[in-house]
N, C-alpha and C positions, 0 to 999 in steps of 0.2 A: 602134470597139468592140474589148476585149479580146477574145482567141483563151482560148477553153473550157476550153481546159488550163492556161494559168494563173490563173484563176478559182479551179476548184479547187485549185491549186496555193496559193495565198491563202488562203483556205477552210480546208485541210488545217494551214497550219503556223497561221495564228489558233488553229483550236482544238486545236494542241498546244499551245500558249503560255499561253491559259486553263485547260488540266485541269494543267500542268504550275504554273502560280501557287493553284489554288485545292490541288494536292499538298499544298505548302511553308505555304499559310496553314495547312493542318489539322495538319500533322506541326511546326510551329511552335507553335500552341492547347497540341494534344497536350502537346508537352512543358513549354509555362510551366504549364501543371496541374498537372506533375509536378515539378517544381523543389520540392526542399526544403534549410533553407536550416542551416549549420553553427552550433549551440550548445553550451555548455559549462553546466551546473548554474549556475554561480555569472552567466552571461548569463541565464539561463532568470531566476535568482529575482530578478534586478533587472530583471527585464521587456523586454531587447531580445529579444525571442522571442514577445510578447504580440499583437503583429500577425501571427504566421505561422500559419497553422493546421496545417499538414504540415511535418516538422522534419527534422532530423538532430539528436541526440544524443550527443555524445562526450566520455570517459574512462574512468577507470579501473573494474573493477568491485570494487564496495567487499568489503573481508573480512568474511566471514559473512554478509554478505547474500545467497544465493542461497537461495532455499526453492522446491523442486517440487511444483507439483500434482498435480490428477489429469490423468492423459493425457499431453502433451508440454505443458502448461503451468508456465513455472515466472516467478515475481517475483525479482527481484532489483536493487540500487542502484547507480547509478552516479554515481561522484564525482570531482569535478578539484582535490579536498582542501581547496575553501573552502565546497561546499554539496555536496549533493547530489538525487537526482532518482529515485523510483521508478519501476522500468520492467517491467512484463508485458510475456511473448512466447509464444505457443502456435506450437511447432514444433521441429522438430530443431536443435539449436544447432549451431555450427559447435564442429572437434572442436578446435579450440587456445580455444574460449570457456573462463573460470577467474576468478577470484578474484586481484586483484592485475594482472589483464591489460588491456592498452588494448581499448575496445572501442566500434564506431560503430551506434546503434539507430536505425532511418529509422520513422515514424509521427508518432502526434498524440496529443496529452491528451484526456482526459474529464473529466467534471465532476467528479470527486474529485481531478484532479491529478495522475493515474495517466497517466502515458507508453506508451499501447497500443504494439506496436513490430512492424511489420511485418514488418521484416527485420532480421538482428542479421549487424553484421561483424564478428568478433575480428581482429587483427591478424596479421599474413603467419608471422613466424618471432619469436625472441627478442631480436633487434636490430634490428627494423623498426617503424613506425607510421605511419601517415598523417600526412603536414606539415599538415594542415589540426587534426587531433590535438593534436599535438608544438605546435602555434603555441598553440592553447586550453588547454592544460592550462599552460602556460610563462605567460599573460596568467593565469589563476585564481593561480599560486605567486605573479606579480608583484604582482596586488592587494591580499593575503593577507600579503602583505612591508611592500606601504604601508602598509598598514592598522596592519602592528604596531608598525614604526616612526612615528607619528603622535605629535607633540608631545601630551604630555601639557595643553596649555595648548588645543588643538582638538579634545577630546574633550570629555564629560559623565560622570557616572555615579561610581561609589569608587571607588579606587584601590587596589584592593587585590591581592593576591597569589595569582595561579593558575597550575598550569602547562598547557603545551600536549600536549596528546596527539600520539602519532604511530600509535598501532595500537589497535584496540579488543580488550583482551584481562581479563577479568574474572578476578580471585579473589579468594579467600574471604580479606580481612583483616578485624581488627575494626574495630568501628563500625558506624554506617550508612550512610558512604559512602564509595568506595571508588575512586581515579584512574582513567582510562584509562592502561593501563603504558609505560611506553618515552616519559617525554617529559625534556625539555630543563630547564635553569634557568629559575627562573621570573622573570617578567615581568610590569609592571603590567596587570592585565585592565584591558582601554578599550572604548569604547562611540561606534562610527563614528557620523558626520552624516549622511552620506547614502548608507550602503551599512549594508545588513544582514547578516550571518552568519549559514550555518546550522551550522557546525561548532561542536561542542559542548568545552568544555575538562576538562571531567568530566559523568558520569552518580550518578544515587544510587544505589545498589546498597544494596537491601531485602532482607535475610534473618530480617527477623523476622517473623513470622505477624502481619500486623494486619488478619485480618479482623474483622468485624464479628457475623459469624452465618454459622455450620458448619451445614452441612446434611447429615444422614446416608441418602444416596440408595442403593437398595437394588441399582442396576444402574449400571456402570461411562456416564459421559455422554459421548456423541462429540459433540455441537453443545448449542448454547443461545439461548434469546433472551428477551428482556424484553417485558412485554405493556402497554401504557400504553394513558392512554383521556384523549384532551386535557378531553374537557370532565368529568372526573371524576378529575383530580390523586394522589385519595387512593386509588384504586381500581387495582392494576398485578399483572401473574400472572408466574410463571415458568415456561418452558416449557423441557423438555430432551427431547432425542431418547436411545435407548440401542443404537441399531444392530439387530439382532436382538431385542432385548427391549422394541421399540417407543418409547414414548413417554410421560410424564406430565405434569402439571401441576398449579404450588404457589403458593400467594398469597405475603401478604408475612410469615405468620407462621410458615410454613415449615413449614404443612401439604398433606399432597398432597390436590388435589380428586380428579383422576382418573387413570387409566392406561390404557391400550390395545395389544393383544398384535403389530398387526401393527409388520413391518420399518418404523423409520423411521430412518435417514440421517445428517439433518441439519433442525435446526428454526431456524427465522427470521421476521422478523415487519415487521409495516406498521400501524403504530399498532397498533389494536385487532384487528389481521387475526394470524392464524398462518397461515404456511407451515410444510409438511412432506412433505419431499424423501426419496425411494429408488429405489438403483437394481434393474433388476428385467432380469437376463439384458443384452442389446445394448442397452434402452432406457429409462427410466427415467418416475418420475411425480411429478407437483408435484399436493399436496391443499392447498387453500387454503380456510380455516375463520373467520369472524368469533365470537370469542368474546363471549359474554354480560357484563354486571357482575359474574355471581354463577360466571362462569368455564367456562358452559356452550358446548359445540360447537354452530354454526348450521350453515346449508345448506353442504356439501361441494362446492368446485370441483373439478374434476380438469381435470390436463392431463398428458396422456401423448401420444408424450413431452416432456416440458419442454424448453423450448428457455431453463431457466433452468438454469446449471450450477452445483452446489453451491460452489464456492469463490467466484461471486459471493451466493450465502446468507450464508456465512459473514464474508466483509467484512463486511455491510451490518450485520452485528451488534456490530462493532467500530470501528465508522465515525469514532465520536467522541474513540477515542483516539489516530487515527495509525496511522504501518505498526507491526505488531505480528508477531515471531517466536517463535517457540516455541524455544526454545534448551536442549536439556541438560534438567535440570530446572526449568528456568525459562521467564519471557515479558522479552524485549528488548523494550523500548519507544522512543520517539526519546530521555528525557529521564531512563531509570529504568531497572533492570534487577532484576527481582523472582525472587529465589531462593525454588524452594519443596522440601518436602522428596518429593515423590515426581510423577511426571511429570505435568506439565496433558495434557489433552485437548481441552478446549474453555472457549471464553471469549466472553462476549457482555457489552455495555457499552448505558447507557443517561444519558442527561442527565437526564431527571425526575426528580421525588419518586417515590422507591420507598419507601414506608409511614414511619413518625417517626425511623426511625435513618439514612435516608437522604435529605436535603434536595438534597443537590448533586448529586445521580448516583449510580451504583455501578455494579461492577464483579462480574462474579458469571464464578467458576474451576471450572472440571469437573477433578477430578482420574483420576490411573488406579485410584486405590484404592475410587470412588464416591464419595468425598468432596466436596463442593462450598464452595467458601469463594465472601462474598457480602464487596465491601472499598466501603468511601469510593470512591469516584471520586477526589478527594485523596492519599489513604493510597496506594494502587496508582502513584499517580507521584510522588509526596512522601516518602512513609515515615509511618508514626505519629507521631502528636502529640503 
């Protein structure tokens, strides 16, 4: 028979040996949860990044892309100069984050594609980056080089004459449209086999007014949204918020049905549903309304406070054309750049039939003057016809 004292002496180091393996299995779990794994925009859009749910994100942040919300939220692009990748962050940015700078965003997409970003790292000093950085941005130039170099005999598409951009920098020449400035000799535009670009080699720059139908709104519009009804095509309202001067709503012949004196926000909508958003002191309220055919308010939801924040309102009404900025006097778009002559406020987009002059969509602009221009879905990324 063993002696008592080494019994437990067995006993004691056993079960250090099991709390010490079941430590190392949990702090091992823990961290492959937490492993996310190094992309570059131009990996992301050919899909090595389609199996990861949680990422890393890395490159440069593109110029003019940053736009602030409300709060510490602000959107902005990041590009390794052969695509790029929009990316929200709600929080303090780090103070060398900028325009032009390398920078690493740790999170996951949502279902618009939107790169939510947990954490943002801008890079150490002006002569430093991350190697893992420096390696992704140096593979996006090399792709970007095959690609241009590509015998003309392993491509598709015309051959014709475009040049390359190097900065996006807009002015006013004539025409309708108008290069990105600062590029190179031009080179045949080619059209890859099994890789897609998103970099653009020009934009159309729209400086002529082609809206469709001006509407003379009596109070300056900070939000908008379109009101459709699926199983009634022909039947669509417009709804604009005015901040302080409340709220109204117009059909499609650009008559106002109603108005209403309190604060609203921002307005946005869910089919036939309107939302309408204010903040009100620390907390705010969401009034959610199903309108009638004949454009009437039904029973009022309220939620106070909303745990819906207005710059996700105000996407949801733009949804269909892309990331959309507000720029100067105008709206950047991925593929357009629409100069107008006095500043927007608000912009909400819609794919339905909105009444006989709009089959394909339209696009309806709050100006600061109260003006509201109502364009083509077309017209707004194309130009006039």
């Amino acid at each position: 028979m063993r002696p008592p004292k080494r019994n437990k002496r067995l006993l004691s180091l056993a079960f250090i040996g099991i709390s010490l393996s079941s430590g190392a299995f949990l702090i091992l779990s823990a961290l492959g949860q937490n492993v996310s794994y190094f992309f570059t925009p131009i990996q992301i859009e050919n899909g090595e990044a389609d199996a990861q749910t949680r990422l890393r994100l890395g490159g440069l942040v593109a110029q003019g892309s940053v736009v602030r919300g409300k709060g510490t939220e602000t959107v902005f692009r990041v590009t390794d100069g052969a695509a790029h990748v929009t990316v929200r962050y709600t929080g303090i940015l780090p103070d060398l984050f900028r325009e032009g700078q390398g920078v690493i965003a740790q999170g996951e997409f949502d279902e618009a594609r939107i790169f939510n970003a947990s954490t943002i790292l801008a890079k150490h000093d002006e002569n430093y980056k991350p190697k893992e950085l420096v390696d992704g941005l140096e593979a996006a130039k090399a792709q970007t080089a095959s690609y241009q170099d590509m015998p003309l005999s392993e491509v598709s598409g015309p051959k014709t004459s475009e040049p390359i951009f190097r900065q996006a920098n807009y002015t006013d020449l004539p025409g309708s449209e108008v290069k990105l400035a600062a590029y190179q000799d031009t080179i045949p535009a080619r059209k890859p086999i099994a890789m897609q670009r998103s970099g653009h080699v020009s934009k159309k720059f729209i400086s002529q007014n082609c809206a469709a139908m001006t509407l003379d709104i009596d109070n300056p519009v900070t939000g908008a949204a379109f009101i459709t009804y699926n199983d009634n095509p022909d039947t669509a309202f417009l709804a604009f918020s005015h901040g302080d001067n409340g709220a109204s709503l117009y059909d499609m012949s650009g008559q106002r049905l109603w108005h209403i004196e309190q604060k609203v926000d921002v307005v946005s909508s869910f089919g036939d549903t309107l939302l309408m958003y204010r903040g009100e002191g620390e907390t705010s309220v969401l009034e959610r309304t199903q309108l009638s055919l004949d454009g009437q308010m039904g029973e009022m939801k309220i939620e106070s406070p909303s745990e819906i924040a207005p710059t996700t309102l105000q996407r949801s009404s733009i949804a269909s054309l892309g990331p959309v900025i507000f720029k100067d006097n105008g709206i950047l778009f991925e593929h357009s750049f629409v100069k107008l002559k006095t500043r927007p406020t608000a912009i909400a987009a819609t794919t339905s039939t909105f009444g006989p002059s709009f089959k394909n969509g339209a696009v309806v602009i709050g100006l600061e003057t109260g003006d509201v221009q109502i364009w083509e879905k077309k017209s707004i990324l194309e130009g006039c016809s």
